[in-house]
VMD Tcl script that draws the C-alpha trace (Angstrom):
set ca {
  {-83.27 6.36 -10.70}
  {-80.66 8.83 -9.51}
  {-77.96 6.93 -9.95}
  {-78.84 6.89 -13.26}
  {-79.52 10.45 -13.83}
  {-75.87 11.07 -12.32}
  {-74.50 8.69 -14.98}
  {-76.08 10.64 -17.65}
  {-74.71 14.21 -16.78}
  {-71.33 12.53 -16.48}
  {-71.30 11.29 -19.82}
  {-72.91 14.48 -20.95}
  {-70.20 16.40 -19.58}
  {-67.44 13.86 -21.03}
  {-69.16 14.37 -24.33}
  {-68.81 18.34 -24.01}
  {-64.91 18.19 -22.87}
  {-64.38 16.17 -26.47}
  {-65.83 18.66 -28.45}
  {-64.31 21.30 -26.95}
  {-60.77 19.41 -27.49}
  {-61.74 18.47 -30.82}
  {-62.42 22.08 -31.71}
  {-59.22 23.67 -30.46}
  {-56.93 20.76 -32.09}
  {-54.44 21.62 -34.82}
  {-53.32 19.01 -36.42}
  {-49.28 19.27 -36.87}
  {-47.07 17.28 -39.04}
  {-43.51 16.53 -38.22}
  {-40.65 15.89 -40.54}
  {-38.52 12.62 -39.23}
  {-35.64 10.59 -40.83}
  {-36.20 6.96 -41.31}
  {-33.60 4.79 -42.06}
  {-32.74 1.10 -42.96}
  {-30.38 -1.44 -41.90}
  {-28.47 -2.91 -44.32}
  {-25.67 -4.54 -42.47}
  {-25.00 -5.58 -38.71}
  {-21.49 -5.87 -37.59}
  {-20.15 -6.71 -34.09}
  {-21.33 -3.58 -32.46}
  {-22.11 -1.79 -35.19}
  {-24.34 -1.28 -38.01}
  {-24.90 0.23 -41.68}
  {-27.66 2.34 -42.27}
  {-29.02 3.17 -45.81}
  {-30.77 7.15 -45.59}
  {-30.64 9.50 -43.04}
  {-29.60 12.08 -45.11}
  {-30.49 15.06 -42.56}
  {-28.30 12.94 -39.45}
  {-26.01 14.72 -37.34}
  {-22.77 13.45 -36.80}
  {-22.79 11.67 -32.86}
  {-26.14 12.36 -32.74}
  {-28.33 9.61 -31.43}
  {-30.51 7.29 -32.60}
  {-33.18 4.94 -31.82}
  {-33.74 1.61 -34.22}
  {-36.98 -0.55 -34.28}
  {-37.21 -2.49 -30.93}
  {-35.47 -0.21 -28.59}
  {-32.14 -0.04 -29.29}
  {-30.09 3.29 -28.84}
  {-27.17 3.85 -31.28}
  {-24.99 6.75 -32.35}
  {-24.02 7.98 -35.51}
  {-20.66 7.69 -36.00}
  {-19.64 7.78 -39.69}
  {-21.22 9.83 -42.47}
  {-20.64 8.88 -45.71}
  {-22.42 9.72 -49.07}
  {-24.32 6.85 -49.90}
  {-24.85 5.24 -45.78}
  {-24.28 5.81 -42.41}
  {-22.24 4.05 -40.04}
  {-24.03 3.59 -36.51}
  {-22.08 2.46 -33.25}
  {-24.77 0.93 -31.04}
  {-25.15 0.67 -27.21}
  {-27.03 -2.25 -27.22}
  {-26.22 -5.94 -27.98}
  {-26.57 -6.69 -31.94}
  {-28.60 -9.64 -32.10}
  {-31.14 -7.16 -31.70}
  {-30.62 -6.10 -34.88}
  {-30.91 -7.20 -38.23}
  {-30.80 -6.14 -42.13}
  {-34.07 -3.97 -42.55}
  {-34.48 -2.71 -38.95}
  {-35.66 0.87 -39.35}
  {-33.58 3.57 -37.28}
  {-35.36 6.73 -36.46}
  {-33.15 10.04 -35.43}
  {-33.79 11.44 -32.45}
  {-32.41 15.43 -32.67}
  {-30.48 15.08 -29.64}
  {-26.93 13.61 -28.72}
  {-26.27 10.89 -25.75}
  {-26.97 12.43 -23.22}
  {-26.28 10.67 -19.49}
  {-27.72 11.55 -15.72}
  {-25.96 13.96 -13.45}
  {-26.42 14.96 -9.91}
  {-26.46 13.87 -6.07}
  {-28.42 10.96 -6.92}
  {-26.00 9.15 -8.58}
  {-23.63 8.94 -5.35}
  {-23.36 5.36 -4.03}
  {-24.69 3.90 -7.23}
  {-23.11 1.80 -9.94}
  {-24.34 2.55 -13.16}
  {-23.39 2.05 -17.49}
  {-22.43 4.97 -19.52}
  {-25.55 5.66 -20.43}
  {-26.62 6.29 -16.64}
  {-28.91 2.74 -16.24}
  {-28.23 0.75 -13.28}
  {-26.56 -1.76 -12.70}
  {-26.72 -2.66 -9.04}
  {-30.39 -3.91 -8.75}
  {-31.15 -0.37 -6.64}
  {-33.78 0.67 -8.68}
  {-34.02 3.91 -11.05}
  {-31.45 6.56 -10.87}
  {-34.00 9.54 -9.55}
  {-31.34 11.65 -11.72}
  {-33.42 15.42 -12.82}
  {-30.52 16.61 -14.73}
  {-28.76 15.24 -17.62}
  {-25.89 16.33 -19.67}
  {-24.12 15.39 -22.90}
  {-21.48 13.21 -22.16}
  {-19.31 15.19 -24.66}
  {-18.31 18.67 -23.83}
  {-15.65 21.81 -24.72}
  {-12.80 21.21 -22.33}
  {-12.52 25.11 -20.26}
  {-11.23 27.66 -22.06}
  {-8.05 29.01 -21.28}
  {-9.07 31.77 -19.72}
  {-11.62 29.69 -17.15}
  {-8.75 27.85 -15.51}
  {-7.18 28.32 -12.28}
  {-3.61 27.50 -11.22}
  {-3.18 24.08 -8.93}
  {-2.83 24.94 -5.75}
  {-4.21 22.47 -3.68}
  {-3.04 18.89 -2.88}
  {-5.19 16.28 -3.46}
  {-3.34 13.22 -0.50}
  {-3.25 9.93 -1.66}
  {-2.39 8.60 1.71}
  {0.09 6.76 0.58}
  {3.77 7.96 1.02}
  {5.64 7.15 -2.00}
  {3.29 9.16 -3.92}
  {2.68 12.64 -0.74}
  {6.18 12.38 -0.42}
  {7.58 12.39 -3.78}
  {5.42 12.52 -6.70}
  {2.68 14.61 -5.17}
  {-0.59 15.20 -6.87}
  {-2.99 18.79 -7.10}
  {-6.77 19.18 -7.38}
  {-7.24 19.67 -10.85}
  {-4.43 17.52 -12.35}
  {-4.07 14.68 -14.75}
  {-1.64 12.09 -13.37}
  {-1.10 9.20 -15.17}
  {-0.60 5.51 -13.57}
  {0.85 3.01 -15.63}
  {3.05 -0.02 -15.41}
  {2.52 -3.97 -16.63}
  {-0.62 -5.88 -15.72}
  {-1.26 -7.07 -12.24}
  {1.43 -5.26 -10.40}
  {-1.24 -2.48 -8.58}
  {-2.26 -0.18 -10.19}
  {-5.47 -0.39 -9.51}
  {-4.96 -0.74 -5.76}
  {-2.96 2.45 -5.84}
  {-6.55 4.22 -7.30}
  {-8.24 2.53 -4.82}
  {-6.49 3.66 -1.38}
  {-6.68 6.98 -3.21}
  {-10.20 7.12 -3.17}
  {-10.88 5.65 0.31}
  {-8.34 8.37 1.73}
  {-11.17 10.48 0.41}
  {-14.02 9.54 2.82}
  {-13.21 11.98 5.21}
  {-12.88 15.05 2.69}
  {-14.93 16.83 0.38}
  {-13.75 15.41 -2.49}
  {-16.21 13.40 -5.28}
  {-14.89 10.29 -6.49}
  {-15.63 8.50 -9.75}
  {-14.15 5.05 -10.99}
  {-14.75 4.43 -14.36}
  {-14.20 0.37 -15.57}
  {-13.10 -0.04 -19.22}
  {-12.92 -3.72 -20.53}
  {-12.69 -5.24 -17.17}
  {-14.68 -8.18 -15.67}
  {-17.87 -8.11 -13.84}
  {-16.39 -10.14 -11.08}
  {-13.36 -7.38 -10.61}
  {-15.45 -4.73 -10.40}
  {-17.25 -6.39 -8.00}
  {-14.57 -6.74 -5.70}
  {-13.89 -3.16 -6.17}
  {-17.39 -1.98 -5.16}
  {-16.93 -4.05 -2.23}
  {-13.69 -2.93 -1.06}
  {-15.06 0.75 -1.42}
  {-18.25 -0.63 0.98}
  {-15.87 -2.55 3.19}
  {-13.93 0.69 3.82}
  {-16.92 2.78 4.09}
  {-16.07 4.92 0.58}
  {-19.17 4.06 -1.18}
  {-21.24 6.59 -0.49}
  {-19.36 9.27 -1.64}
  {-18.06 7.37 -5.16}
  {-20.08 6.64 -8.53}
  {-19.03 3.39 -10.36}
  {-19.55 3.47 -14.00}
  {-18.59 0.27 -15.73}
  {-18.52 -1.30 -19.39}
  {-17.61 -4.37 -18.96}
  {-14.91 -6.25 -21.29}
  {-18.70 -8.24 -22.86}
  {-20.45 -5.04 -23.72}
  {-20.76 -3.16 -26.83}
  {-17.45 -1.68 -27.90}
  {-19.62 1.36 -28.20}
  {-20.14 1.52 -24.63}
  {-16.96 0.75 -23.98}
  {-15.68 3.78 -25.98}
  {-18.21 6.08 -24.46}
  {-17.59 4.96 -20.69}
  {-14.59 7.67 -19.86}
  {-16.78 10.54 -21.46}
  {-19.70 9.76 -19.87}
  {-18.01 9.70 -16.68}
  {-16.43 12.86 -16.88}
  {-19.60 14.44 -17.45}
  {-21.11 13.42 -14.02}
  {-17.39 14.38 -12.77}
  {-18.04 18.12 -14.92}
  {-21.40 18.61 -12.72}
  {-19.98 18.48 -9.86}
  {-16.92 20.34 -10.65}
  {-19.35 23.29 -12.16}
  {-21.05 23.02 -8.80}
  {-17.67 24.42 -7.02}
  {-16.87 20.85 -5.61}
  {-13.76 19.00 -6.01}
  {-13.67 15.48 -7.90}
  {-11.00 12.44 -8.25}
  {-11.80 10.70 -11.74}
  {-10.25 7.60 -12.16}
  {-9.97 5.70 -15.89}
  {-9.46 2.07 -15.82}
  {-8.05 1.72 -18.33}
  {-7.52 3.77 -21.49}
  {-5.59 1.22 -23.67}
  {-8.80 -0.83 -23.22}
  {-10.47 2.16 -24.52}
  {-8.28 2.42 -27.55}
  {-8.72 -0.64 -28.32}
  {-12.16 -0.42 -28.37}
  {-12.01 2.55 -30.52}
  {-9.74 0.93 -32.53}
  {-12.39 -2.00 -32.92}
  {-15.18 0.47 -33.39}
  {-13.05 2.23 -36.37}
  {-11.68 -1.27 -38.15}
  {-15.51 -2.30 -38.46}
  {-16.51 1.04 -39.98}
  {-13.96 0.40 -42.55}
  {-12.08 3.54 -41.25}
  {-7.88 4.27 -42.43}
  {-5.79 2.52 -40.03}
  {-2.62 4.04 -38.94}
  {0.45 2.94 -36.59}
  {-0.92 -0.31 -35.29}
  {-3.92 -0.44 -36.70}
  {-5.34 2.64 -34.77}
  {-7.05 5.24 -36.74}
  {-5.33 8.57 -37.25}
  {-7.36 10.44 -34.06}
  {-6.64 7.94 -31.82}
  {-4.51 10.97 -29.61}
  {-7.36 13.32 -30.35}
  {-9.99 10.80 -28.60}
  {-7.87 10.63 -25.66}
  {-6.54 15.01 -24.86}
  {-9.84 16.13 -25.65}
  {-10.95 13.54 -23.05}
  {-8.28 14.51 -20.42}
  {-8.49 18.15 -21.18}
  {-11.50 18.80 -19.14}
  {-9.86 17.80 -16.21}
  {-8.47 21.01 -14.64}
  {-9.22 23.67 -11.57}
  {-11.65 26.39 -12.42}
  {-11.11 30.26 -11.20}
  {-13.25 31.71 -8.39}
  {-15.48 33.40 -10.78}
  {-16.55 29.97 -11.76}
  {-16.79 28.36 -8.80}
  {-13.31 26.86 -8.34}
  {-14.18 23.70 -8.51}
  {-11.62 21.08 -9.74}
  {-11.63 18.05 -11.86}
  {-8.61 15.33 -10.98}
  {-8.03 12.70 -13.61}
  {-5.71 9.68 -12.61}
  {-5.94 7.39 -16.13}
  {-4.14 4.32 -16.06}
  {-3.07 2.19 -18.96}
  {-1.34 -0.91 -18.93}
  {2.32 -1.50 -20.54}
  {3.70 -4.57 -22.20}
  {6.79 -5.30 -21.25}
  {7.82 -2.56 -19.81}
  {7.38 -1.08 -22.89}
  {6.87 2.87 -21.89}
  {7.78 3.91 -25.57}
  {4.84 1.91 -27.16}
  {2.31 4.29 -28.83}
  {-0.68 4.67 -26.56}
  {1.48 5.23 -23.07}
  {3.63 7.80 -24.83}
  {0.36 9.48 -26.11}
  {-0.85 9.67 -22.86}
  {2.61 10.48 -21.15}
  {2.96 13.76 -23.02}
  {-1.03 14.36 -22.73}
  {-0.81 14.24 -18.66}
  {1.18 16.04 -15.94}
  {3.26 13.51 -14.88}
  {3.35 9.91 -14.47}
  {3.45 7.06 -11.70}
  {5.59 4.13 -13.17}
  {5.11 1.04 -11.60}
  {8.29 -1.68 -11.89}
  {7.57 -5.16 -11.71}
  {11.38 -5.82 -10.62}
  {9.93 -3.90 -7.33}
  {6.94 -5.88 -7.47}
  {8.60 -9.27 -7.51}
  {11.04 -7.79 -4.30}
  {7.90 -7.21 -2.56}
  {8.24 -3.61 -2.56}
  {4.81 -2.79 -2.64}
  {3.03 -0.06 -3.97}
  {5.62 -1.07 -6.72}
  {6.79 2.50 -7.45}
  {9.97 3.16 -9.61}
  {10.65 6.95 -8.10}
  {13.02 7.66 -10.75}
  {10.98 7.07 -14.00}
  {8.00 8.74 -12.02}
  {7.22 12.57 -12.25}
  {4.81 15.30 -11.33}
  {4.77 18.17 -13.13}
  {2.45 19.97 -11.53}
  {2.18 18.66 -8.05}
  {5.04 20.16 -6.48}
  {3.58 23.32 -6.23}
  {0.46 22.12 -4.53}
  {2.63 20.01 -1.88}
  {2.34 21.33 2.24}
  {5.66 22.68 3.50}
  {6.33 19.85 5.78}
  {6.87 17.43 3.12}
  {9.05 19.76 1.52}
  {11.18 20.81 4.12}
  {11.71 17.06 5.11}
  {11.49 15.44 2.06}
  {12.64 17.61 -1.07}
  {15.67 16.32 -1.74}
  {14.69 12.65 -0.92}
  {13.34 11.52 -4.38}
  {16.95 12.53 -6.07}
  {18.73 10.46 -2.78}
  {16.50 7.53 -3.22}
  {17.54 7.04 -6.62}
  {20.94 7.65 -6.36}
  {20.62 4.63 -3.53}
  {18.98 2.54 -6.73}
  {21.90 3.19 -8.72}
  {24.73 2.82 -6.38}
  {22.78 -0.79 -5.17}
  {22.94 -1.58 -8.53}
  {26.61 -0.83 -9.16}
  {27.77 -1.85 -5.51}
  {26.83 -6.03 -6.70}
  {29.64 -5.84 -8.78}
  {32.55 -4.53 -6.14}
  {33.07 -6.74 -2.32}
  {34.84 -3.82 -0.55}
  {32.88 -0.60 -0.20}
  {34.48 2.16 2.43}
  {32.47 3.12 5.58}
  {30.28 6.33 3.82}
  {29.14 3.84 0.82}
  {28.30 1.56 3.29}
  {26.32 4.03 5.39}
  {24.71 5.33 2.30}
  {23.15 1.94 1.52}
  {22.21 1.47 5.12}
  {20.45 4.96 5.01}
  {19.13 3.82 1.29}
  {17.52 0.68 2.06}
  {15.83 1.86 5.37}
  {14.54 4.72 3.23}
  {13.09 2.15 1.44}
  {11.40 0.19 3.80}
  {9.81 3.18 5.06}
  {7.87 3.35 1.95}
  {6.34 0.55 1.98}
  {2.88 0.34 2.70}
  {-0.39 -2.33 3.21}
  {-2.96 -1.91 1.06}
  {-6.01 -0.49 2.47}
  {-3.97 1.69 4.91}
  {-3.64 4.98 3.70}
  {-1.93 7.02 6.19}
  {-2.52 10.88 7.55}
  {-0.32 13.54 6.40}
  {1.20 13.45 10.01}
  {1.97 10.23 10.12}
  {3.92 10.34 6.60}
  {5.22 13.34 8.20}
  {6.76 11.74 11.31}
  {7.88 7.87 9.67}
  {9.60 10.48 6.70}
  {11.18 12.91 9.03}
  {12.16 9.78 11.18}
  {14.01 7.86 8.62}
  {15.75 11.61 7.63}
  {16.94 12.33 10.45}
  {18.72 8.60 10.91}
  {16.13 7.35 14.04}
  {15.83 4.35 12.18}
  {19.34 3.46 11.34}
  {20.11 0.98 14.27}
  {17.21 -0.61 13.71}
  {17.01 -3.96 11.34}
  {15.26 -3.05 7.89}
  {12.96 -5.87 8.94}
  {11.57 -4.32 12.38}
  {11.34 -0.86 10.40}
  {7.23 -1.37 10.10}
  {6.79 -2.26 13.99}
  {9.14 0.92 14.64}
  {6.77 3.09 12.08}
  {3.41 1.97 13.80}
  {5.07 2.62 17.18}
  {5.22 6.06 15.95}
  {2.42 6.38 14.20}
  {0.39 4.80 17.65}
  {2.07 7.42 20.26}
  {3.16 10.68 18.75}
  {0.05 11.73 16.84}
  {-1.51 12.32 20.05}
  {1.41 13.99 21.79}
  {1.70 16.60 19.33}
  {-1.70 17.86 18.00}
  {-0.95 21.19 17.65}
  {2.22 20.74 15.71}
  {-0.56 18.60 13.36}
  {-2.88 21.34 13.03}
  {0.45 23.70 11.90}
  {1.33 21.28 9.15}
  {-1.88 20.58 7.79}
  {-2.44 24.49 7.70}
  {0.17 24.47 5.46}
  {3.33 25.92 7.53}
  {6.11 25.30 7.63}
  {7.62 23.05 10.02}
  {10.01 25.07 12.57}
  {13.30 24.04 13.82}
  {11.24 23.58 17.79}
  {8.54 21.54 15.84}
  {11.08 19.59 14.37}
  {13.57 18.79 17.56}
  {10.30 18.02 19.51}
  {9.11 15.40 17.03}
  {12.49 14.22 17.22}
  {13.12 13.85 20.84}
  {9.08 12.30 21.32}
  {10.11 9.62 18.48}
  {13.62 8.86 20.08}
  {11.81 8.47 23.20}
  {9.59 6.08 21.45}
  {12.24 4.15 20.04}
  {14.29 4.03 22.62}
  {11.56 2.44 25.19}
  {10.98 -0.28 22.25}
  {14.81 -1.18 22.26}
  {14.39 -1.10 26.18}
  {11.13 -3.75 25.62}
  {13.47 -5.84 23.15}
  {16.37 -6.10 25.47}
  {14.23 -6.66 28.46}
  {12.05 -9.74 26.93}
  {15.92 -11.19 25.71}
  {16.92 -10.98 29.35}
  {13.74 -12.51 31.00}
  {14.47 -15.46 28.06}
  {18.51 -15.69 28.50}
  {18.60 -15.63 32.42}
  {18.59 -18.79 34.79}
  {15.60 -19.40 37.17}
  {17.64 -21.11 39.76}
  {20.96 -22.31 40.17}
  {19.76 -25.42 38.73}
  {19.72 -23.96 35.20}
  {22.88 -22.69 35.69}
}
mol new
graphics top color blue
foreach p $ca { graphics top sphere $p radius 0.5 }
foreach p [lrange $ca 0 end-1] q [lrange $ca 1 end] { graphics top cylinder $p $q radius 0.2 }
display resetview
């Protein structure tokens, strides 16, 4: 019986919450667009009404899928979608949403691997994301920029050495396919695990299976955790493909706001003008010189122009963009690289001719610049190596020209000597990027001539004796050059003397081993 009695003041009191909800409700109506679909293309689709749409803003058709608006015309309305377009067909309706795409920022998304619309794509779950922002945004004004001032290593010494890089700068990395580009992006960002700085590889267009391998060599080389991976793979929507580099940037922007530095990489942007090119063809937009539409440079500097160092008042935090795009034939004159040459601040040109001489990272020093970088570079490498880049490719040229002739005099001779060891020197493993100390040392060794009676091909073993033995001998001299000093005339003759010590006991090791081989046991032998 009391169990019963409870049951009925329950559903008394459930009774008396309706009313009183029913009472205070006010019915409001809201005003929404509908539209239909009258056409699906691949990617894309035609929308009849909509007449109150925003241009980009989003919207959501029947059955889940997200699109954008993309083209406003009189009588329809031209919708790029994010989702695959079997999805779709003639007569879906497409409801507006009032917002644009908007994608996840924050500390959460460090470690993951996610699409350009922030869902996951490494099985982790969720991304537990609690701020979003759009993934298009006003580059900083004029005024909100800071000179670059700080060098951003690569660890790799073609690139410290002589076409040095700043926080907040927009180098470019081009060159024909399959050469290493890529791999130059990726020591980059593993030289960054033991800094500060964000990184953020965004995959255009490429395969699953690549980025794959690229997640795991982060892993491998314990970089993960400090990198976001946002991919649109060469089988997704063109429109995600097109809205990859912008979403990335955004989660780069967050950080950068935050007063932190980040390394953005874009792999690659002629995939993305292609797909915008693809995007524009189906929308029936002009085409222009090769079929791209008439923006296709706007798409890409408004993109770019958000990388940059921020002043103190705003945090000084720095965005560094390294896009790469991929050249046919060597082709640097074609229209998207010299877009993007004269959008960026200097360019790293990789040769296949190096490539194929297995001078690896293939890097042509004399059709590769930084404009900005210079000014960011630590002393050291400028008191050792500032007139090296203009040697090095006089040594291209006169190798070149000295084919052609059998006699050279003695300084000619020495020249190339000096040239290729120079060369040598720069070559580097992938997966090894190297301290600023060590670049320091192997550069200021092959300056200074330690290296010249040694064979170009026992240049490497002489470089990791060096790199094994003097680090540790002179850590003060270290902490000076990565304070940024300069590097003093007793700095200098003490690295000198440790290396030809160093040198000298592996010539004693070499000539010691040849004896204990070369000389008879016994008489015997003899």
């Amino acid at each position: 019986m009391s169990e019963a009695i409870g049951l009925s003041s329950s559903f008394d009191r459930i009774a008396e919450l309706t009313d009183q909800a029913l009472e205070n409700y006010q019915p409001r109506l809201s005003v929404r667009d509908i539209g239909i679909v009258e056409s699906v293309g691949e990617g894309t689709a035609t929308v009849r009404g909509l007449p109150n749409v925003k241009f980009r803003e989003l919207v959501r058709l029947a059955g889940g899928a997200m699109g954008e608006a993309f083209s406003l015309d009189r009588r329809s309305v031209g919708i790029v979608l994010f989702d695959e377009s079997e999805q779709v067909e003639s007569g879906t309706r497409v409801y507006t949403t009032g917002s644009v795409v908007e994608v996840p920022v924050g500390e959460a998304l460090l470690g993951r691997t996610v699409d350009p619309l922030g869902r996951p794509l490494d099985g982790a779950g969720q991304v537990s994301a609690t701020e979003s922002m759009a993934i298009e945004q006003p580059a900083p004004e004029m005024m909100d920029r800071a000179p670059v001032t700080q060098p951003l290593q690569t660890g790799i010494k073609a690139v410290d050495a002589l076409i040095p890089i700043g926080r907040g700068q927009r180098e470019l990395i081009l060159g024909d396919r399959q050469i290493g580009k890529t791999a130059i992006a990726l020591d980059t960002i593993i030289n960054q695990r033991d800094t500060d700085v964000i990184c953020i590889y965004c995959a255009i267009g490429q395969k699953a299976s690549s980025v794959a391998r690229f997640v795991d060599d982060l892993r491998k080389y314990d970089a993960r955790e400090h990198t976001i991976v946002v991919m649109a793979g060469g089988d997704d929507p063109p429109g995600l493909r097109y809205s990859a580099p912008y979403a990335a940037t955004a989660m780069g922007e967050y950080f950068m706001r935050k007063g932190r530095d980040v390394l953005l990489v874009y792999d690659d942007l002629s995939r993305h003008a292609r797909a915008y090119r693809e995007l524009s063809l189906l929308l029936r937009r002009p085409p222009g010189r090769e079929a791209y539409p008439g923006d296709i440079f706007y798409i890409h500097s408004r993109l770019l122009e958000r990388a940059t160092h921020l002043n103190d008042d705003l945090g000084g935090g720095s965005l560094t963009a390294l896009p790469i795009i991929e050249t046919q034939a060597q082709n640097l004159s074609a229209y998207i690289p010299t877009n993007l040459i004269s959008i960026t601040d200097g360019q790293i040109y990789l040769s296949p001719q190096l490539y194929r001489k297995g001078v690896l990272p293939a890097i042509d020093v004399g059709k590769s610049v930084s404009r900005v970088g210079g000014k960011t570079q630590l002393k050291a490498y400028r008191d050792i190596a500032g007139d090296l880049k203009l040697s090095y490719s006089q040594f291209e040229e006169l190798e070149s020209f000295s084919r052609f002739s059998t006699r050279l005099d003695e300084e000619t001779r020495r020249s190339l000597e000096r040239g290729r060891r120079v060369r040598e020197s720069l070559k580097q493993p992938q997966y090894e990027p190297r301290t600023v100390f060590e670049q320091v040392a192997a550069l200021l060794a092959v300056t200074e001539g330690l290296f010249d009676d040694i064979e170009v091909d026992r240049i490497s073993d002489a470089q990791k004796k060096i790199r094994d033995h003097v680090p540790d001998e002179h850590e003060q001299i270290a902490k000076r050059i990565y304070a940024g000093e300069e590097l003093s005339d007793d700095d200098r003759d003490a690295l000198i003397a440790s290396m030809r010590k160093i040198l000298g006991d592996q010539d004693g090791d070499e000539n010691s081993d040849e004896s204990r081989v070369t000389e008879p046991e016994d008489e015997n032998d003899k």
